[in-house]
N, C-alpha and C positions, 0 to 999 in steps of 0.2 A: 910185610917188609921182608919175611925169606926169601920169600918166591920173586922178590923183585930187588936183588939187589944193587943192581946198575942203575938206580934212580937218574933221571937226567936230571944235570945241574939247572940248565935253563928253567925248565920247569920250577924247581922250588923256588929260584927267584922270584917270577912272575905270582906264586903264591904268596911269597913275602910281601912284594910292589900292591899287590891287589889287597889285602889284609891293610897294610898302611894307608892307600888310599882310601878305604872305608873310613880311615880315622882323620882323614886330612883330603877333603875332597875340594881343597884350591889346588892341589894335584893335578887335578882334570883342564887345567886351561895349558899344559906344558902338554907339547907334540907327544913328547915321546912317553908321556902317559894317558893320554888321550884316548887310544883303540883300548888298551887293555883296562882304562876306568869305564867305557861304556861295556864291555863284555860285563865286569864284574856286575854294573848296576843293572844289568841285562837277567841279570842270574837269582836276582833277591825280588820278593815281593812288593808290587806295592799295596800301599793302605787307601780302601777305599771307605769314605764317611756320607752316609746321604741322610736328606728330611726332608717329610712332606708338610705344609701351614696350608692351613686354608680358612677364612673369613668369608662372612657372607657374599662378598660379591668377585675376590680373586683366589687365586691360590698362589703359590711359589716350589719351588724344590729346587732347594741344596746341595749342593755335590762338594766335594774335598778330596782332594786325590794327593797322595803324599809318597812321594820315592825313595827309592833305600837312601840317596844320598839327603833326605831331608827336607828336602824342597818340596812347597805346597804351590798347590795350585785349586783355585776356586771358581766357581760358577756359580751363578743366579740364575733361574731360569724363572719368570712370569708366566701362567699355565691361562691361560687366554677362553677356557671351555670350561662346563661348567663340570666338577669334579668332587668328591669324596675327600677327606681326609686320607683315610688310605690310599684312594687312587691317586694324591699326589704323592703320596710315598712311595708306591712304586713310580710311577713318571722319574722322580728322584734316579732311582735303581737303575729304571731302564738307560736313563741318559747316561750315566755315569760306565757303567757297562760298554755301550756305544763308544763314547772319548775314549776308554780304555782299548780297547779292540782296535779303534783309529791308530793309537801310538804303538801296535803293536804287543803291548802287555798281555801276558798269558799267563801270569803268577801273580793273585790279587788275596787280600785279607779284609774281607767287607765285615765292616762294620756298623751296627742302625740300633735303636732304642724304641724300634717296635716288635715289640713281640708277635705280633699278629705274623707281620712281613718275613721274620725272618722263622717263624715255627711253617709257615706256608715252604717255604723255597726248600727246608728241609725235612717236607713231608710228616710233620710232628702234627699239622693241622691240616684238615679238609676244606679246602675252598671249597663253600657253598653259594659264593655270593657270585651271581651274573656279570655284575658290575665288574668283580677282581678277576673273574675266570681269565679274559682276553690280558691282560697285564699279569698273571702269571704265566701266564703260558711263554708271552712273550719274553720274559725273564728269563725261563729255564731253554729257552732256546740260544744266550746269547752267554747264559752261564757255562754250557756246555763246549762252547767254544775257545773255555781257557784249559791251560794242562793243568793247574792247579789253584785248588781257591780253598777258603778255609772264612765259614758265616758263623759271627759269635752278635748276639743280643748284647746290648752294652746300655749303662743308665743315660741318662739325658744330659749330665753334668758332663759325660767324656766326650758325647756328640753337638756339644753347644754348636759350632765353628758352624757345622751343615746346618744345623735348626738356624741358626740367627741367618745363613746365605738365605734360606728357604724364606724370610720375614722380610728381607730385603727387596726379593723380588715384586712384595707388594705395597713398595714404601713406606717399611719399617725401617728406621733408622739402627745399624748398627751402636751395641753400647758403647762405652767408653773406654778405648783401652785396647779393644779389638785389632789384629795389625795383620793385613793380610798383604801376600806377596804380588798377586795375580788377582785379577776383579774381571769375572769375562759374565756381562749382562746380558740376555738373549729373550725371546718369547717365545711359547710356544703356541700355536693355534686348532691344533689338533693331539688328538691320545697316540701316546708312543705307539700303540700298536697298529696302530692304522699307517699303511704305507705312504709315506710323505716325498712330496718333486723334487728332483734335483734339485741342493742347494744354486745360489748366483753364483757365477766363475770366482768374484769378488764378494765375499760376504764381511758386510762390515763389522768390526771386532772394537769393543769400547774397553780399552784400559787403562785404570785407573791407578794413580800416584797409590804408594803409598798407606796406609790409614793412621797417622799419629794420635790423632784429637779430633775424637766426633766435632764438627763445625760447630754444633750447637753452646759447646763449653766455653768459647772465650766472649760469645755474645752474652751468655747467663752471667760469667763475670763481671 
């Protein structure tokens, strides 16, 4: 503050506007806070949540992507090949990574409640395994691409949201209570690592209402 005593007024404002916008983000739908809420939201991390499920004959992986302003958004994805437990927890990673990179995001805070997955990415463990070598590699190819990331191991009870998306992909019914913003269904037919064909010009996108009340509760009624 010596060395700069002619602060420009404008400026502090916009730090003021940007600080209450963080606290009041119906803000963002008014013009003339519009550019300066997407800078702010631009500037903060997002949260990303992933998990791998796999049963005898499908697997699933999970993704949750969560922005400074709060907002979720979820994914399913059905893994169509035959897969590892872990290999679907990376699948998980990898895609999530992907959507991330698509929006633009380059300031993420992953989060997973595998230990395995995340002491691998932070060289704490030795991939020995053939099967994970190709899925890690391709990880840290796609991690290296943000300016900043920050990988904590978290228990299973803070990562439900992704574990349960992950269960869904193989027609497991979410519990009771669960309420998510954004339901984006998809399959996959091949391992993220393997270079996959141009999506269709038009890919079809399923979204779903809403989740008040699993279906199941008012027929048990």
């Amino acid at each position: 503050m010596a060395h700069h005593p002619t602060l420009d007024v404008p400026a502090v404002r916009d730090l003021e506007v940007a600080a209450e916008m963080l606290e009041r983000p119906d803000l963002a739908y008014l013009p003339e806070y519009a550019a300066l809420y997407q800078a702010t939201i631009s500037l903060q991390p997002w949260v990303f949540y992933f998990d791998g499920f796999r049963m005898d004959t499908l697997a699933g992986a999970g993704v949750m992507l969560e922005n400074p302003a709060g907002d979720r958004f979820s994914y399913s994805f059905q893994l169509e090949f035959r897969c590892t437990n872990n290999q679907a927890e990376y699948e998980a990673l990898i895609i999530g990574l992907e959507v991330l990179l698509e929006l633009g995001v380059r300031d993420i805070q992953v989060r997973e409640d595998s230990l395995l997955v995340i002491n691998q990415l932070l060289e704490k463990f030795r991939c020995t395994s053939d099967l994970l070598a190709p899925y890690l590699d391709r990880s840290l190819e796609l991690l290296v691409q943000f300016d900043d990331m920050d990988l904590e191991h978290i228990p299973r009870e803070r990562n439900f949201v992704a574990y349960e998306l992950a269960q869904l992909a193989i027609g497991i019914t979410l519990k009771y209570g669960v309420r998510e913003r954004i339901l984006k269904v998809e399959r996959r037919s091949l391992p993220s690592w393997i270079a996959r064909p141009d999506p269709p010009e038009e890919p079809t996108v399923v979204v779903l209402d809403p989740i008040d009340v699993d279906w199941h509760v008012p027929l048990i009624a």
